[in-house]
C-alpha positions as CSV (number, residue, x, y, z in Angstrom):
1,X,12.0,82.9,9.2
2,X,11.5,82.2,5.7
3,X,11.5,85.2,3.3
4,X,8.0,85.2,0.5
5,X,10.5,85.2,-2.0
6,X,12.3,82.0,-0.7
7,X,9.0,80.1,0.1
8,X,7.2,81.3,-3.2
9,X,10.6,79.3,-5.1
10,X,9.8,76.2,-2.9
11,X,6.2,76.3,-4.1
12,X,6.9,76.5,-7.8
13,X,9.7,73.8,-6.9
14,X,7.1,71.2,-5.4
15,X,4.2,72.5,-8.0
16,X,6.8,71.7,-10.8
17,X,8.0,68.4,-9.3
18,X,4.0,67.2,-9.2
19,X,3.5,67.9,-12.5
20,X,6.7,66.3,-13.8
21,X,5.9,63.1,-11.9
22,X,1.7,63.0,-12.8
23,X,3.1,63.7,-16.4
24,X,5.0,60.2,-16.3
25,X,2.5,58.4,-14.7
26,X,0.0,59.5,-17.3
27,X,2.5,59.2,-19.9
28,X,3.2,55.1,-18.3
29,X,-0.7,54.5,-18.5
30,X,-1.4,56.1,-22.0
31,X,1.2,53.9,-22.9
32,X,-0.3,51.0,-21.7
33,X,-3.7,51.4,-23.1
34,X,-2.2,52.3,-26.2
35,X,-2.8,55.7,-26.8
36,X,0.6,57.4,-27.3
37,X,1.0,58.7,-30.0
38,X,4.8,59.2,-29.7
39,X,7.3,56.5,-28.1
40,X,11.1,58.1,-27.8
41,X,13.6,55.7,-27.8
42,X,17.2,56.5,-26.3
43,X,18.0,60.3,-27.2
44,X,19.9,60.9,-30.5
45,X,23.4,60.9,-30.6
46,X,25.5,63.2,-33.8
47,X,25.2,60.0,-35.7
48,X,21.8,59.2,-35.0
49,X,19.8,57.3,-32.5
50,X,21.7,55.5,-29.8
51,X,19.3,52.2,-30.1
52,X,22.0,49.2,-29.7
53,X,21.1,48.8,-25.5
54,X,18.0,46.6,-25.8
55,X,18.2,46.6,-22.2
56,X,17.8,49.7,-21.2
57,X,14.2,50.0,-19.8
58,X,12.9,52.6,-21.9
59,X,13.8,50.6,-24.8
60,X,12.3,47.3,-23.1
61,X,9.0,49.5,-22.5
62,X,8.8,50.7,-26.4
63,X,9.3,47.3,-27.9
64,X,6.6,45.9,-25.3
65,X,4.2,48.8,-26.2
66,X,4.9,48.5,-30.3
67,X,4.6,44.7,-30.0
68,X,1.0,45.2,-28.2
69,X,-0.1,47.6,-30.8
70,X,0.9,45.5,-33.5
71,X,-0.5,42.2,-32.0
72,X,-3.8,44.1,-32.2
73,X,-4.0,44.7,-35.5
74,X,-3.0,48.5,-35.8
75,X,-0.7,49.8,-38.1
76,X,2.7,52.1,-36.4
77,X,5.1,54.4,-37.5
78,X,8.7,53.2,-37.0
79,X,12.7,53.9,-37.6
80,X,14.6,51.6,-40.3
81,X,18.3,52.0,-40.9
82,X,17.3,54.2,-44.4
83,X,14.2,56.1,-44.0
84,X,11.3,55.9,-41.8
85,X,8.1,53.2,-42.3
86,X,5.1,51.8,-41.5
87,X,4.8,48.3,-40.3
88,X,2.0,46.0,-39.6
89,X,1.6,42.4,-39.0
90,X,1.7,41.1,-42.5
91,X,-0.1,37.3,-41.5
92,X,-3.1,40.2,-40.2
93,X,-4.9,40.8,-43.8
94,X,-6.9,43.6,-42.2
95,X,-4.0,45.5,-40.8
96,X,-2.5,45.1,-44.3
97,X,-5.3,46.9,-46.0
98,X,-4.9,49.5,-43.1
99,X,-1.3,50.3,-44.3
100,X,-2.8,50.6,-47.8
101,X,-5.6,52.9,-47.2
102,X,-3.1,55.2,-44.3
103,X,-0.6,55.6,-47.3
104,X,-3.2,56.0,-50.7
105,X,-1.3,53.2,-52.2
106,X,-1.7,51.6,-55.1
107,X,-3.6,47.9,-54.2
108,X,-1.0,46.8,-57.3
109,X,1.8,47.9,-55.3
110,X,3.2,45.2,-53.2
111,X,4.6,45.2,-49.8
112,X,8.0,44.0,-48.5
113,X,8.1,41.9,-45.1
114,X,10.7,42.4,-42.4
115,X,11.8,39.7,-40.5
116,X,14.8,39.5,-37.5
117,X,17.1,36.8,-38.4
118,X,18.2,35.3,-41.5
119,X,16.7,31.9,-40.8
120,X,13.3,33.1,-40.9
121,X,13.7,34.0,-44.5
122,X,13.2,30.3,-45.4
123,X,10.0,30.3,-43.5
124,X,8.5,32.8,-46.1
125,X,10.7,32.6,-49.0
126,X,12.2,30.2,-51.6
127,X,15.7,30.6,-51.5
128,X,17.4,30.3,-54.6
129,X,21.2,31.7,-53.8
130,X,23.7,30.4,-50.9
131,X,23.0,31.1,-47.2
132,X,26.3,33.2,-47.1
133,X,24.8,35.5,-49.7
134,X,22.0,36.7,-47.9
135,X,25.0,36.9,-44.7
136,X,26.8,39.1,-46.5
137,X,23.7,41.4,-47.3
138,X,21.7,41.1,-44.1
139,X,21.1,42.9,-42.0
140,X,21.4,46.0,-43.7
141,X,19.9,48.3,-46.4
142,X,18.4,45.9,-48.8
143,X,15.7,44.1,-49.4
144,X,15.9,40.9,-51.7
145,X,13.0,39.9,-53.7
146,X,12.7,36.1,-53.8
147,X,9.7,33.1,-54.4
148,X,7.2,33.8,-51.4
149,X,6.3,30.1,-50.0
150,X,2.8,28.9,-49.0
151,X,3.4,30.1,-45.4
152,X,3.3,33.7,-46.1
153,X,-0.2,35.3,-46.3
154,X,-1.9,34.9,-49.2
155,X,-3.8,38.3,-49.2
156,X,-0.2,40.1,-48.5
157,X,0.4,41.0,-52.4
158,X,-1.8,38.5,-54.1
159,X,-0.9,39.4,-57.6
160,X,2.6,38.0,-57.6
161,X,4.0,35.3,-56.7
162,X,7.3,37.2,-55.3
163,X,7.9,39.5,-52.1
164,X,10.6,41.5,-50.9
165,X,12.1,40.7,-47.6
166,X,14.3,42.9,-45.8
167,X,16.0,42.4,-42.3
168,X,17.6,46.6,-41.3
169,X,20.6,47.2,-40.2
170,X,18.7,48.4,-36.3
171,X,18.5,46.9,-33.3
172,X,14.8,48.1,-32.4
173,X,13.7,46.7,-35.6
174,X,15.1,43.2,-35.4
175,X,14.2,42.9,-31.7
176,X,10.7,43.9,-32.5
177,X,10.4,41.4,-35.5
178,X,12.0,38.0,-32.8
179,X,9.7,39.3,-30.3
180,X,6.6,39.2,-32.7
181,X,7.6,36.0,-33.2
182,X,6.3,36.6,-37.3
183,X,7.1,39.2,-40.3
184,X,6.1,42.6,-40.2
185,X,4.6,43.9,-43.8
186,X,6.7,47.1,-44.1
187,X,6.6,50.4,-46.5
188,X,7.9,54.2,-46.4
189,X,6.1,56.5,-44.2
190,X,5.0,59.0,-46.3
191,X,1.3,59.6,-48.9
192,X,2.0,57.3,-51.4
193,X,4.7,59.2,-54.1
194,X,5.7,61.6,-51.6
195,X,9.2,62.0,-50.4
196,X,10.6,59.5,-47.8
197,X,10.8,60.9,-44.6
198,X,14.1,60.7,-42.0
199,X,12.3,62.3,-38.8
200,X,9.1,61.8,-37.3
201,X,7.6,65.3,-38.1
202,X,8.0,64.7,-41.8
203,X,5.3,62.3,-41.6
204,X,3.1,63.7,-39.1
205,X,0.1,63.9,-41.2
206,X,0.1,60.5,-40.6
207,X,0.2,60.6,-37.5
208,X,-4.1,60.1,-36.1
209,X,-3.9,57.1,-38.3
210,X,-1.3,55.6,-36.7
211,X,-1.7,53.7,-33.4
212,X,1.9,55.1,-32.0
213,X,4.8,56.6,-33.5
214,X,8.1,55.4,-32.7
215,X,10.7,57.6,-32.2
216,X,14.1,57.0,-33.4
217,X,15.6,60.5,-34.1
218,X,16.5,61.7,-37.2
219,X,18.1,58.9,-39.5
220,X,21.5,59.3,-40.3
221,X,21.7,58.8,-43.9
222,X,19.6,61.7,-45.4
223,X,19.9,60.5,-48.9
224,X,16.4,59.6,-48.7
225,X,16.7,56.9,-50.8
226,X,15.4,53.8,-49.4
227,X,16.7,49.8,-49.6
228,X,18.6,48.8,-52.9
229,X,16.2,46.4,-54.3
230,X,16.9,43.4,-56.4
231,X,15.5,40.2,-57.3
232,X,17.0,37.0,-56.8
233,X,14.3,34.9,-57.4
234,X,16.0,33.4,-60.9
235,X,18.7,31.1,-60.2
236,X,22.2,32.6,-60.9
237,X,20.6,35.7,-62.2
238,X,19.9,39.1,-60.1
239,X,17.9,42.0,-61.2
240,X,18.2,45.2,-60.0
241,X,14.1,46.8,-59.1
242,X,15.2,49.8,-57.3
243,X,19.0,51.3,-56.9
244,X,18.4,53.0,-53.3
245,X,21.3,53.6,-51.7
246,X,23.3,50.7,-51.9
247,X,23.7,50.2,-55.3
248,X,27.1,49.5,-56.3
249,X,28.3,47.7,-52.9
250,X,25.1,44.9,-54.0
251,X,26.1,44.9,-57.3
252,X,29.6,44.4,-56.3
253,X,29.3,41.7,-53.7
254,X,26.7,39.7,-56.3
255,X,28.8,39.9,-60.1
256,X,32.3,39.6,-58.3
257,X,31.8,37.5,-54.8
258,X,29.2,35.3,-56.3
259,X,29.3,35.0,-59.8
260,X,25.6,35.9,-60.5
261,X,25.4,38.0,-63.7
262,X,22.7,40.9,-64.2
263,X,19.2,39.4,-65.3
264,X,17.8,41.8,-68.5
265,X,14.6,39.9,-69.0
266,X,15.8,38.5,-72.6
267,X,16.2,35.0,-73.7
């Protein structure tokens, strides 16, 4: 016969198990109707989050959650390979001023776009340098400012004629931009002026605004200092907008692999 003490462990044992399997069915169909707040991908590793095995169900069941969100107009919190962002549709106008009003941006302030392969930069962008240029910079952490074209949306930053297009250096983030099938408009998540943020909870003010929160673990380079920015928009000419943290490597690869000398706005 059974001692108390032996069937009392049992009991908590089953009670436990319940809870642990209602817990993921309510966690699979808050999911599905979108209101998670937080979706994990694969658990960090030391040198950040292990993200590069697209098949992995969890993974598959993120993107299709983020992609559903997005396609209906809200506005998420998501991993880059520099610092953590917001992303929205940037063809949906509304979503757009969403991101705006979520951050207390600046309306004069434009908005980069994030695409998944190189190829669909000449969908929404003029491209004024050589195809192995943007190669040798993409993916990864910069984002190139160049002549938008007529496809892009024309209430995405309607007070210029330019826009900065970025493609990070992360597997979530590219697979999420081919499987939306269109650019994402993309900023820092953080109150406009505010340091960038490298972890969810550094943002989590944000957080009932947001329609999920993806989960990336913390990003490995803390520098905090976002995508080198520069424009390339004048033929032969680059300008540096913002150093971030890939200054010199861009600078580099543009003066000394491609000849383009450093545009200082004189004639």
């Amino acid at each position: 016969m059974k001692s108390v003490y032996n069937i009392a462990v049992e009991l908590i044992k089953s009670r436990r198990a319940h809870s642990s399997a209602t817990a993921c069915r309510l966690g699979e169909e808050m999911c599905k109707e979108l209101k998670t707040k937080v979706l994990h991908l694969l658990p960090p590793t030391s040198n950040g989050p292990s993200v590069h095995q697209e098949g992995h169900p969890d993974v598959a069941e993120v993107l299709s959650c983020t992609v559903k969100a997005l396609k209906e107009g809200h506005v998420i919190g998501v991993p880059t390979d520099t610092i953590y962002g917001l992303a929205c549709l940037a063809q949906n106008s509304e979503a757009v001023r969403k991101t705006y009003d979520i951050k207390g941006r600046n309306g004069h302030k434009p908005l980069a776009i994030c695409v998944g392969e190189i190829q669909d930069i000449y969908k929404y962008c003029k491209v004024k340098v050589k195809e192995a240029l943007l190669g040798d910079l993409l993916p990864g952490p910069v984002t190139l400012v160049l002549e938008r074209s007529e496809v892009l949306n024309t209430e995405l930053n309607p007070f210029t004629s330019l826009v900065g297009v970025r493609i990070p250096d992360h597997a979530f983030m590219r697979r999420l931009c081919q499987m939306c099938a269109e650019p994402l408009a993309l900023t820092s998540a953080n109150i406009s002026s505010c340091t960038s943020t490298v972890a969810i909870n550094e943002f989590q003010e944000l957080w009932p605004k947001l329609a999920l929160v993806v989960d990336g673990g913390p990003i490995g380079d803390h520098s905090r200092l976002g995508s080198t920015v520069v424009d390339l928009s004048v033929l032969g000419k680059y300008r540096i907008i913002r150093p971030g943290c890939a200054l010199s490597s861009t600078v580099n690869l543009l003066e000394h692999k491609y000849g383009l000398s450093e545009d200082s706005g004189q004639e």
